[in-house]
C-alpha positions in Angstrom: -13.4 129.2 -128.1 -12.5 132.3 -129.8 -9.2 133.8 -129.1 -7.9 136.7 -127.4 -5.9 139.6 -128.3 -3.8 140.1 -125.7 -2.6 139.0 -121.8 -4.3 141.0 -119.3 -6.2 139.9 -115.8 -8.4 137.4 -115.2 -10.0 136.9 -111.8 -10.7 133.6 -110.6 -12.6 132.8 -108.0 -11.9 128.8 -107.6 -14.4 126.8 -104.7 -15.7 123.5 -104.8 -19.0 121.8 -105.1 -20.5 122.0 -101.6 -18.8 122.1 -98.2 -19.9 119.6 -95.7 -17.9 116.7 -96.2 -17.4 114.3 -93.0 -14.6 112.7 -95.2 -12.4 116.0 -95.6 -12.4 116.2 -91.2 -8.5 115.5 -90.6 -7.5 115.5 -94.3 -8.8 119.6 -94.1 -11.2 120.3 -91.2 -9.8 120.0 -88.0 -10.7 116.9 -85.9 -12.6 118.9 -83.3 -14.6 121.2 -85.2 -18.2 121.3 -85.1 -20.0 120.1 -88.6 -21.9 124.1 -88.3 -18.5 125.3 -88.4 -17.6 124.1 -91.3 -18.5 127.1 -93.7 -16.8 129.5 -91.9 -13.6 127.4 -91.7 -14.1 126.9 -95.6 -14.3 130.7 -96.0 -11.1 131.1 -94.9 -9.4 129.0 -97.6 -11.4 129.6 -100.6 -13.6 132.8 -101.9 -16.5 131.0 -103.4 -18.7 127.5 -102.9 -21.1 126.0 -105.2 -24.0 125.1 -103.0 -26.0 121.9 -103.6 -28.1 122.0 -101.1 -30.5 124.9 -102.8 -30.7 122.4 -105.5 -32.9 120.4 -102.8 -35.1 122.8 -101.6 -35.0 126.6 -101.3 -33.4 127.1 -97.7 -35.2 129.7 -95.3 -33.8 132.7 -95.2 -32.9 132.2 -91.4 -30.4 130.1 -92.9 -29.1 132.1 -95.8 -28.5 135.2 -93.6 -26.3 132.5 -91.3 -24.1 131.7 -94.6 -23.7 135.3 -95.3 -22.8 136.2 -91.3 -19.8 133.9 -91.1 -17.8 134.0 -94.5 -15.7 136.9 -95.0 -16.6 140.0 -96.8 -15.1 138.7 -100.2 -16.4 135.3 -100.6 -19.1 134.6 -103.1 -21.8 131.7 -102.9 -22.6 130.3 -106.1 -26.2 128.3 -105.4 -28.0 125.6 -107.8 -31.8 126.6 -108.7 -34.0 123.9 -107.3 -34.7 120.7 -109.2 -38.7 121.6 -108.9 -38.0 124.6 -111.1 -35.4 123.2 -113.3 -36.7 119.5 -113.7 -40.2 120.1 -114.1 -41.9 119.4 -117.2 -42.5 123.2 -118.4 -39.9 125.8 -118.1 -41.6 128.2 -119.3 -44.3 128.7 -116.3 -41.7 128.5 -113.5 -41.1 132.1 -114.0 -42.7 133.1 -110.4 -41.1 129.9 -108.1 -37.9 131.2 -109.8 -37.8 134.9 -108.8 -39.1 133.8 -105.2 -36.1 131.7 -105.0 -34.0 134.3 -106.0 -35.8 136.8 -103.3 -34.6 134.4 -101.0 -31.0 134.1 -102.5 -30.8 138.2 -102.4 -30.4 137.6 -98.5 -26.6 136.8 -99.5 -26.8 140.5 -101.1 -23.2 141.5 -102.3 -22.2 137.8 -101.7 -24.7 136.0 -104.0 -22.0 135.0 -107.3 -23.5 133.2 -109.5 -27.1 131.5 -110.0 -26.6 127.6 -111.6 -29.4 126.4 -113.7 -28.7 123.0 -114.0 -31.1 121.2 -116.4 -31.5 117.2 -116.9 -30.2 114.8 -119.5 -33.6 114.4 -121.2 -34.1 118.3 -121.4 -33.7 119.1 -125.3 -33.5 121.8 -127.8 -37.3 121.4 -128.2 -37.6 123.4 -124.8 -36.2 126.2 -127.0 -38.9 128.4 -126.9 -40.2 127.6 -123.3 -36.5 128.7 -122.1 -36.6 131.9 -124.3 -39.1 132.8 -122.3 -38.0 131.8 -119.0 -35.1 133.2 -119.7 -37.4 136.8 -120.5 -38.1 137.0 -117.1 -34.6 136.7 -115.3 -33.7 139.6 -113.7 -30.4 141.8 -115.1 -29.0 142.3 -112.2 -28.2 138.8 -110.8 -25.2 136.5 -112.9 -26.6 132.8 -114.7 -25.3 129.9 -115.8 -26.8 127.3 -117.9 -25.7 124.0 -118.0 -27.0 121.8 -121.0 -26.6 118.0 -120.6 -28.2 117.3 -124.0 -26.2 117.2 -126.8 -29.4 118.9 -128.9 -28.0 122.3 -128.1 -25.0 122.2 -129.2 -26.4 124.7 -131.9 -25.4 128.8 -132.7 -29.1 129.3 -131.8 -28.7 128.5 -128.3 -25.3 130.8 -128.4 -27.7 133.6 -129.6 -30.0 132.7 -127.1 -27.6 132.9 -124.2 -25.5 135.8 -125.2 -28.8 138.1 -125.4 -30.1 137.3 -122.3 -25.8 137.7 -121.3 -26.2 134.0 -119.0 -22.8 131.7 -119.4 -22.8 128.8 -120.8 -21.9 126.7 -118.0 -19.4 123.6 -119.0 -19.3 120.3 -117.2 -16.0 118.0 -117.4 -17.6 115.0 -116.3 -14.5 112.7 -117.8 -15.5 112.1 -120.8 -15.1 114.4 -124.4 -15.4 118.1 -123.1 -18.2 119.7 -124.5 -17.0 123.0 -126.6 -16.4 126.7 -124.5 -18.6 128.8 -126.0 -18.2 132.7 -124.4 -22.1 134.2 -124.1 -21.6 135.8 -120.9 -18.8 138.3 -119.2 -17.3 135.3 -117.2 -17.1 131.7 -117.8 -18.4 128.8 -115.5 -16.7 125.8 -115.5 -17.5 122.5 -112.7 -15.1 119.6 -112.6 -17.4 117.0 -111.9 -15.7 113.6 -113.0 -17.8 110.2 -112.5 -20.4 110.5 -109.5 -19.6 107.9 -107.5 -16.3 106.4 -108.7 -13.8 106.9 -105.5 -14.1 104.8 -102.0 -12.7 107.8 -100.0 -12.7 111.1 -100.8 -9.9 112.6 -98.5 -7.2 112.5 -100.9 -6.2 113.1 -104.9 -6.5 109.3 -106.8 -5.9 110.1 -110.0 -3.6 112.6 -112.0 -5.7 115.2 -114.1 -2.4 117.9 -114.8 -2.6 117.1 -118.4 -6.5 118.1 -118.0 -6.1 121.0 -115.9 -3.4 122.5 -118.4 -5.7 122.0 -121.4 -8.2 124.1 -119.4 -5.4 126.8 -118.5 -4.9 127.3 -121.8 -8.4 127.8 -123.1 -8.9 130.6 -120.2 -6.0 132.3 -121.7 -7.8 132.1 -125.0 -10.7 133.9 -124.1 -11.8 137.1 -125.4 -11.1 140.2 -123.5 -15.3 140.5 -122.7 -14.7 137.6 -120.3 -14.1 139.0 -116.8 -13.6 136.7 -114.4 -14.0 132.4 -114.4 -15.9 130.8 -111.6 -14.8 127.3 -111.3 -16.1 124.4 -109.4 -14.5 121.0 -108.4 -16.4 118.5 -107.2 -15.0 115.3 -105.0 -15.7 112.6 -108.0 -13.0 114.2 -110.2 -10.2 113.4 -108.3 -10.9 111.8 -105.5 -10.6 115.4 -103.1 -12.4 118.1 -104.5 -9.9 120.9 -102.0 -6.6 119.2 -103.4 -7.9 119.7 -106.8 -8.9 122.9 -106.4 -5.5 124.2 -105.0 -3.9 122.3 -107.8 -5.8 124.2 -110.8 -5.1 127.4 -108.2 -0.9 126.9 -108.8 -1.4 126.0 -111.9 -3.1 129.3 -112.3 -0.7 131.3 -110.6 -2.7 131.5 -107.6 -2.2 131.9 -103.8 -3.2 128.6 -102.3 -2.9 126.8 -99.0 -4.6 124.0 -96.7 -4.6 124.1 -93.2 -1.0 122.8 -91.0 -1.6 119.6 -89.3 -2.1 121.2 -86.0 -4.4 123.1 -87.7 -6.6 120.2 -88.4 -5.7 118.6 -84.5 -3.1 116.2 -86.1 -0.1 117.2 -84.1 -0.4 114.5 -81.5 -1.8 111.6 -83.8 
């Protein structure tokens, strides 16, 4: 990552990957609370989610405008494109499901953060051109991340790529040898992900990532002064507890963060 000139502000916006755990109820959502309630409790803790559930399906709008009715006026929703559009075998003719999708997402308006295109293992550089021209077609008025799972573009042609259509190069930490920051974009977009399906429970931290989380502290104080702001995401399989993770790279950061009081989550008798 290149290196910048001087300290100034960063904004963070710090969430994790999706919301509607039954396993955080009593470790962060009260005991009591209905599961459609869950967002809006959420809201009040963090300003931004990454939303998996758009990766499914596009949702109907009647349920899009419910997200954007209960979460305060400052949160953000970052939401993943659909696996038809992102997994299908030509990316380059999915132009037209993409921009309905996004039609749909614009019923977030000012709340829609950041669009996640999140492509497949076996996705390689030799989709170059198809993406060129997917990318072509993206509107300039909506932020997008790529995330690459294929070593094959780990090339300064795909930098080029990125930086002219201005989409981040999303970065996965999935445990393993962090693949390298690379700035195309105004902000950077970073998921803690971990090993899927590694931790029994997932209502409290198991292992001890401060040595990782520093090593990321530092490279967003490396950045150049273009980037703006980081969007981060930390999902359940890093830690153990994706919202205790989240707070912890939050401090670490210099941020204001909190979890509800036991009576808060209807512990204070038992």
């Amino acid at each position: 990552m290149e290196s910048g000139l001087e300290q100034r502000a960063m904004e963070y916006r710090l969430g994790t990957a999706g919301f509607g755990y039954r396993e955080w109820v009593g470790a962060f959502y009260p005991r009591d609370l209905k599961a459609t309630d869950y967002l809006a409790f959420y809201s009040q803790y963090f300003d931004t989610v990454e939303l998996d559930t758009t990766f499914h399906a596009t949702p109907p709008a009647e349920l899009v405008a419910r997200w954007k009715s209960v979460t305060p006026e400052g949160f953000r929703f970052s939401v993943k494109t659909p696996a038809a559009i992102t997994h299908g075998n030509r990316i380059d003719e999915q132009a037209a499901p993409m921009l309905w999708f996004l039609e749909t997402m614009r019923g977030l308006e000012n709340k829609l953060g950041v669009v996640l295109l999140q492509f497949p293992p076996g996705f390689t550089f030799e989709q170059f051109g198809r993406l060129s021209t997917f990318l072509s077609h993206l509107p300039k008025d909506v932020r997008f991340a790529v995330e690459f799972r294929h070593p094959s573009w780990l090339r300064d042609e795909t930098t080029a790529l990125l930086r002219s259509a201005r989409v981040a190069w999303a970065v996965g930490d999935y445990d393993t040898t962090v693949l390298p920051v690379r700035v195309t974009a105004d902000f950077l977009y970073i998921r803690w992900i971990g090993v899927h399906g590694r931790f029994g429970h997932l209502d409290h931290e198991q292992i001890d990532v401060d040595e990782r989380l520093q090593w990321w502290k530092t490279q967003f104080e490396r950045t150049p002064r273009a980037v703006k702001s980081v969007w981060g995401i930390v999902n359940n399989d890093f830690t153990g507890y994706a919202i205790g993770t989240c707070n912890r790279m939050k401090r670490l950061l210099g941020l204001a963060a909190r979890e509800p009081q036991a009576a808060e989550r209807g512990e204070l008798f038992g």
